[in-house]
Structures are given as C-alpha cells and as structure tokens.
C-alpha positions in Angstrom: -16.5 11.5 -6.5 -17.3 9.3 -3.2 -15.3 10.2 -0.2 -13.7 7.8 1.0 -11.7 8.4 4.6 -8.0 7.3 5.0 -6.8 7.4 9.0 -3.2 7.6 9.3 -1.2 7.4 12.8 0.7 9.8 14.7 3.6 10.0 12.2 1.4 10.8 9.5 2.1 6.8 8.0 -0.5 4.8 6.9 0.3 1.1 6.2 3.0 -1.3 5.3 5.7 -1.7 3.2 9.0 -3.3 1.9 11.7 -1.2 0.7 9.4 2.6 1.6 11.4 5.6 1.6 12.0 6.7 4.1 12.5 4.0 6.1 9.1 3.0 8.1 7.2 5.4 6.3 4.8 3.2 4.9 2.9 3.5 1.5 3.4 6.6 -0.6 0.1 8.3 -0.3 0.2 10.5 -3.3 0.4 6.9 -5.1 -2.9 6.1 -2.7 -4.6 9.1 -4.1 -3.6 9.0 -7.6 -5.1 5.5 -8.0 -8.5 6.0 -5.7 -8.9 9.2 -8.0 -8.9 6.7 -11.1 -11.2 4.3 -9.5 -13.9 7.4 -9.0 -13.1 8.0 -5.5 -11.6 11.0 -3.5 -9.2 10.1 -0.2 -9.7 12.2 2.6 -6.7 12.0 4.8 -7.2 12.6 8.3 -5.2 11.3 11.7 -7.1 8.9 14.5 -6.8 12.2 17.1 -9.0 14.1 14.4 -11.8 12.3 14.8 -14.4 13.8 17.1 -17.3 11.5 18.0 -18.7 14.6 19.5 -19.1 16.8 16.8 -19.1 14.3 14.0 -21.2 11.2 12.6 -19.6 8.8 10.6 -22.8 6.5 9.7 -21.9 4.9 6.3 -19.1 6.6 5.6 -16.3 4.5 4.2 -13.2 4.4 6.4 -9.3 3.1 5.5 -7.4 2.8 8.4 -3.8 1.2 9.6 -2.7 -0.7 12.4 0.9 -0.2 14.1 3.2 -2.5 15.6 5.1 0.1 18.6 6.8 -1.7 21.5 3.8 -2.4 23.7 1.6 -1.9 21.4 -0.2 1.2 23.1 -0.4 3.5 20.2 -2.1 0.1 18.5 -4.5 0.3 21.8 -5.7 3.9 20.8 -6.1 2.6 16.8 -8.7 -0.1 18.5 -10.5 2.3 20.2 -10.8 4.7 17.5 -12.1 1.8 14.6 -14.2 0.3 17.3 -16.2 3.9 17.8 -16.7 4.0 13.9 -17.5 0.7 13.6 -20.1 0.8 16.7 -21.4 4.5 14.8 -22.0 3.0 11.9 -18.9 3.6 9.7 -18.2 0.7 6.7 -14.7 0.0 8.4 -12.6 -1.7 6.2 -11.6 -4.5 7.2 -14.2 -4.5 10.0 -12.7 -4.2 14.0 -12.0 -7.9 14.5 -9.6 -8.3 11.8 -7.7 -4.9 13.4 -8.3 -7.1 16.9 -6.4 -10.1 15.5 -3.5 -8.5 13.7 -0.4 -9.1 16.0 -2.9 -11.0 18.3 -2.6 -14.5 17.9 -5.2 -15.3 20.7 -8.1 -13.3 18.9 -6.9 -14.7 15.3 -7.4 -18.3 16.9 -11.0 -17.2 18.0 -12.0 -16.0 14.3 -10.2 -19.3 13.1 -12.6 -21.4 15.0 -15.7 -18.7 14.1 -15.4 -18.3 10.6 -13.2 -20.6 8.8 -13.6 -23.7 10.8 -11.6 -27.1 10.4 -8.4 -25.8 8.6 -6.3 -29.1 9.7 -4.1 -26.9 13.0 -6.0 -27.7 16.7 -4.7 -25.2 19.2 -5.7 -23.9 23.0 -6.0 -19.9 24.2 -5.2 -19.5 27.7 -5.1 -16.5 29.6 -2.9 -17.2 32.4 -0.4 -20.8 32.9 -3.0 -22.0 36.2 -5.2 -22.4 33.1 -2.9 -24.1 30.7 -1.9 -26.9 33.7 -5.5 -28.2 33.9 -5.1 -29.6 30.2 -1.5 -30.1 30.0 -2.4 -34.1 30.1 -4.7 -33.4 26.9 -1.9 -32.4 24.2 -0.2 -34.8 22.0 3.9 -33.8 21.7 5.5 -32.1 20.3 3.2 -28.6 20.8 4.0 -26.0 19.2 3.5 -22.9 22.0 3.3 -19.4 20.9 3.3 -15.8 23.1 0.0 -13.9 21.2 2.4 -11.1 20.3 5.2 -11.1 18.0 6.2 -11.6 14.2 9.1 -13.3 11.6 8.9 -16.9 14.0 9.3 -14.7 17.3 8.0 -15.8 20.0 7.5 -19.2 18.6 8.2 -22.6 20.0 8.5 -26.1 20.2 7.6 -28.3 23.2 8.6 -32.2 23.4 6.8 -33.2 27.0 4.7 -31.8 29.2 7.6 -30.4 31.7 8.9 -28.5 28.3 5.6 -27.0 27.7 5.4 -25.8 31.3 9.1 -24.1 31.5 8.5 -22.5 28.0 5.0 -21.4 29.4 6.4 -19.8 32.4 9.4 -17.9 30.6 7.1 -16.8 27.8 3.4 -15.6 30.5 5.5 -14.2 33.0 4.5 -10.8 34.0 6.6 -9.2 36.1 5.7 -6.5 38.9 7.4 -7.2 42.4 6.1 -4.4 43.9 2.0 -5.7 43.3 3.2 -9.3 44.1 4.6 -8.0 47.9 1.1 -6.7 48.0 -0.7 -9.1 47.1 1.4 -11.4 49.5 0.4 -9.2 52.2 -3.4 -9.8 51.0 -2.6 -13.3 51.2 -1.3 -12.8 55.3 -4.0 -10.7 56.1 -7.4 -12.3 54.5 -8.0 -16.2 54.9 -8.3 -18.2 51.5 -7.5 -15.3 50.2 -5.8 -16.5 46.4 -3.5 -14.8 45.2 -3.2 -13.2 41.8 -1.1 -15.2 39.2 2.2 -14.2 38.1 1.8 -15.5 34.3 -1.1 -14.1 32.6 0.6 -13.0 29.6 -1.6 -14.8 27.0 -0.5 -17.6 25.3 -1.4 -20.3 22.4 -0.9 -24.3 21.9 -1.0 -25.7 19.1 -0.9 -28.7 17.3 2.6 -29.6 15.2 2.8 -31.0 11.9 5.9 -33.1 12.0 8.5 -33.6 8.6 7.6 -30.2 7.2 10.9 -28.8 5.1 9.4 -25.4 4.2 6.0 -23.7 4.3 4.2 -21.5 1.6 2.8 -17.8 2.4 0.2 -16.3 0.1 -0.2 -12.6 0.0 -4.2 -12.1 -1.1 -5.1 -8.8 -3.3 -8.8 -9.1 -4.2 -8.3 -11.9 -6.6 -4.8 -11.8 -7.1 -2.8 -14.7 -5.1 1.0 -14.0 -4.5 2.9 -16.8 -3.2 6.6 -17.3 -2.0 8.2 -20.5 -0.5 9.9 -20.2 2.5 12.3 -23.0 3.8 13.6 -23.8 7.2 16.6 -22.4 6.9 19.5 -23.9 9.5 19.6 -23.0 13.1 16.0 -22.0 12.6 14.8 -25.3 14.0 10.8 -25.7 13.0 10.3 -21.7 11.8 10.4 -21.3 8.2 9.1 -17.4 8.6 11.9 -15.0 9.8 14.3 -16.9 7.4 14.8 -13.6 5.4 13.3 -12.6 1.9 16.4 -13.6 0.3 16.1 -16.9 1.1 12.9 -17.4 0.0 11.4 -19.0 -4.1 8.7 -16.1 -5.7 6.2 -16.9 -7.8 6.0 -20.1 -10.7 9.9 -20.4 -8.6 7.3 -21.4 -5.1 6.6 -24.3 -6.4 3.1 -24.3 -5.4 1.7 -27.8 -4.8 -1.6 -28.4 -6.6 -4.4 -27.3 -4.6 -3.0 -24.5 -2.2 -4.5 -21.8 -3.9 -7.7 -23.2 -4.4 -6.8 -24.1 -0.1 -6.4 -20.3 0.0 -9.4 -18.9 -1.7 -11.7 -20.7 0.4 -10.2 -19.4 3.7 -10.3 -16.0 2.3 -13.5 -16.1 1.0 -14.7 -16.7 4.6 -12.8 -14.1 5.9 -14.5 -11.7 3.2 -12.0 -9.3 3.5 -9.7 -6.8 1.0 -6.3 -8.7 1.3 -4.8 -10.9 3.6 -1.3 -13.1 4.2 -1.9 -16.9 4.7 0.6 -19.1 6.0 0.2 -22.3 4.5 1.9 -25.8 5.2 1.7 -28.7 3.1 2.3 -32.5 4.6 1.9 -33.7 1.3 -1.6 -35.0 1.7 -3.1 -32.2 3.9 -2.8 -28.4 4.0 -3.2 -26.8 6.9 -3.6 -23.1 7.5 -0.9 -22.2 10.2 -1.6 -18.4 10.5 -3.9 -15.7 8.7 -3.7 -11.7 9.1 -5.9 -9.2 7.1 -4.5 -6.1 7.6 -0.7 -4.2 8.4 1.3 -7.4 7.3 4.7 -7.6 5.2 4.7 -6.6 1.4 7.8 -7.9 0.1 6.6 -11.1 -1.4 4.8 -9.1 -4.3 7.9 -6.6 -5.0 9.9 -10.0 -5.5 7.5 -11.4 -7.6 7.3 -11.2 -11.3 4.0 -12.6 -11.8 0.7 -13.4 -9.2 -1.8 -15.9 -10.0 -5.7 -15.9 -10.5 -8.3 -18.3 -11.0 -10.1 -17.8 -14.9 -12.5 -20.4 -16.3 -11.8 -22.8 -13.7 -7.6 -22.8 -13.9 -5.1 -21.2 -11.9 -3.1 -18.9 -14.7 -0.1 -16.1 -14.1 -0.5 -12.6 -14.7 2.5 -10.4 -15.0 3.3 -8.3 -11.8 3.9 -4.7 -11.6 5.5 -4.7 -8.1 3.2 -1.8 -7.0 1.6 -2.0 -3.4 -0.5 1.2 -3.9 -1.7 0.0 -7.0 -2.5 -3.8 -5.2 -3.7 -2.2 -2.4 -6.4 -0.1 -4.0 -7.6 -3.0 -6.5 -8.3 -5.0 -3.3 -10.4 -2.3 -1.8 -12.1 -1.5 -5.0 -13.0 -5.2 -5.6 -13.9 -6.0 -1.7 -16.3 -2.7 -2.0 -17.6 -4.2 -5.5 -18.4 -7.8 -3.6 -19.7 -6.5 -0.6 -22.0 -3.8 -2.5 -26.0 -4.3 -1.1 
C-alpha cells in the first residue's frame, strides 16, 4: 500500500467536526483509516513534535495534516512551521502551506483572492496597522464592511457608514495593547529627535466592499466534486451577518434554494484554488455573485450531516446524489480525487 502521513496535534485530534464525540475531538480516525485502507492507501499517524528534520527526509512523501483554532493561535503558529519545513523539504502537503496560512487569516485569504481567483465581484484593502488605513480612508465608498483577520461565525465583523465609523471601529478592533512598551517608547520619543514612535494599532485588519439588500447568503461545503450547500439568512439582531446565525436556522440541500448558477460560480473558484475541499461563502444580489469568503482546510462540517443529498455536475447538469452524512468518508473521497487530478 502507499504511505500516506496523517499529522495530528497535541491532543492527538486531527480535524473538524460537527457533533464528534467527544466533544472537540475531531474526526474519528479509525473511520480515517478504514476508508484510506479501501482506497489502497496505509495512514501513518504521527504528531507535529515527531517530526525530526534532522534525522528524517520527507521528499515526496504524502502528508495530511490539521490546523487548530487555540486562543492566540500559538499552537496554530507551531502547525505553520512544521507544514512550511515539509513543504520547503519536498513533502506533497496537502493542501499546500498557503491554504494552512489563510485559514483563520483573513488578510493572507485576501492575498490568494487577488493571486489566484481574481475578479470574484468583493474589492477589499489589507492594512497592517490604522496610520495605513487613514491614508485611503477618502478612497472607500460607504458602507464598508471592516473585518479583524482573526475570528469565525460573523465575529469580528462589521459594518461602517462614514469615514469617522470606519476609524472608531478600526481603532477598537487594531488596538494592541502593551503600556509598559508604549512608556518606553515615549521615553525614545523624549530622548532621540524625530524619533516616531511605534503605533499602537497594528492588529491587522480588512475593508471591504458591501453588497447592499442581501436577505441571506449561500455557503457551499466542496468534497472533490461533491457540492453541499445550505442557506443561511440574516437572522434578527444579527444586523448584515448571515454566518453565526446557528445551524438550526439554516435551509440544506434542494431546501437552499440554490439560485441558478452558484454552483457552476463555485466550481470555478475551486478549481483555481485546486485544492481537496473547501467552504465558500457565496452571496447573490440577484444579478451578481460574489464570493465573500473561501477556506480550504479546518472549517465547519455541519452543513453535510444536515444534508440529505449534495450535488454534482454530470453531462453538463447539476443533479442530487443521496448523502450519507459521513465526514471521514467525504473527507477521504476528496483527497483521493485531488491526488487523482493532480497526478504527474
């Protein structure tokens, strides 16, 4: 059989999923191995601290790996500089560093937006500290929609009417506190002329441009060539954030309603991003859709175990397939099928 290395984290979890027991344990990896071993392939499960560049050469070996979400992300830190040394020795990472870079990073998922899938209908601004974000301020067209880069389920996401709005949202959202560096860098300031001192907002933060009207948006869960899709409406007191409204809120499946031509929308952006599975958040204006955001690794699973069917593209049409609610099982086919495209 091919070998075929699974990374897990500190807690022995690898992966995520809706309704995993116990709680926060992610996917059942018994399930993980069970399924490989049907596809010809034997999972070697090992934990990011195992891996020693020193004494060991990962050159074309095929690695699986998750992400993590900790407060802080710092174990998350460690997972990037793990993937990055097997990517940079010549491991087949999958899916390759920069989609482990963007997941909860919504200023590195904007850069690969503009890299690889282009025009999607959504213009939006990076900045890295708020002195950068007032020397365009005069350039946006309000409402803005203004993000932090961190955070998921609508957090850390919100809506600016004028400039002055964008500006005391920026500052609450970038501010990063330390009092006892900013009396030292005061005293820098007093004792070297023209000396500037270091910003107090430089957590990152994202503009970007609103689509007005919008009573719901669409998210698509993509497995290989199987396209799950739930509807999720703005629920009340949720102002412009349809995502965080809770599951049971949302429509599954042929119950979505899916407006003709969002999965054909959908297929394109992740054919770009040439990668196992990702979740796409779509809105529709009734004319345009526009891709709002994208992540390709680590993200919520619920919308297939509340679906009873998925959908896939044969002879041209868009038809439904019946849904057997199994991650594992969805999560291998991807793999399989991305290792099956991407074969030399």
């Amino acid at each position: 059989m091919k070998k075929i290395i699974i990374l897990t984290d500190y807690q022995n979890r690898f992966g995520s999923k809706h309704f995993d027991t116990p709680y926060r344990s992610g996917f059942d990896k018994s399930l993980l191995k069970k399924y490989f071993n049907e596809q010809g392939y034997e999972p070697v499960l090992r934990n990011f601290a195992e891996i020693d560049f020193s004494k060991e050469n990962f050159n074309n070996e095929l690695v699986l790996y998750t992400s993590s979400e900790d407060d802080g992300y710092y174990y998350k830190s460690f997972i990037e500089d793990v993937v990055l040394g097997l990517e940079l020795q010549g491991a087949i990472v999958i899916p390759q560093f920069k989609f482990l870079r963007a997941n909860n990073n919504k200023v590195f998922m904007e850069i690969l937006r503009d890299q690889i899938i282009g025009n999607t209908g959504l213009k939006a601004r990076y900045f890295g500290s708020i002195e950068e974000l007032l020397t365009v301020t005069g350039e946006f067209k309000y409402p803005v929609v203004i993000k932090t880069a961190e955070g998921a389920s609508g957090t850390g996401v919100f809506l600016a009417h004028s400039k002055n709005e964008l500006l005391n949202i920026a500052k609450k959202i970038s501010r990063t506190r330390n009092f006892r560096y900013e009396l030292w860098d005061f005293g820098r300031s007093l004792r070297h002329k023209g000396y500037l001192k270091e910003s107090k907002y430089r957590k990152k933060i994202i503009v970007q441009e609103f689509v007005p009207n919008l009573n719901n948006d669409w998210k698509i869960y993509v497995f290989g060539n199987r396209f799950y899709i739930f509807n999720r409406p703005l629920q009340p007191g949720r102002g412009f954030r349809a995502s965080g409204g809770g599951y049971e809120n949302y429509f599954y499946g042929l119950n979505a309603k899916a407006p003709e031509g969002i999965f054909d929308f959908a297929q394109v952006v992740f054919n770009k991003l040439n990668v196992p599975h990702a979740s796409l958040d779509i809105a529709y204006d009734g004319k345009d859709f526009y891709l709002i955001e994208f992540q390709c690794l680590y993200f919520g699973t619920a919308g297939i175990l509340n679906s009873d069917e998925y959908f896939i593209k044969k002879n041209g049409q868009w038809l439904t397939e019946k849904n057997n609610k199994n991650i594992e099982s969805n999560y291998v086919y991807s793999i399989i099928n991305y290792i099956n495209r991407n074969k030399q």
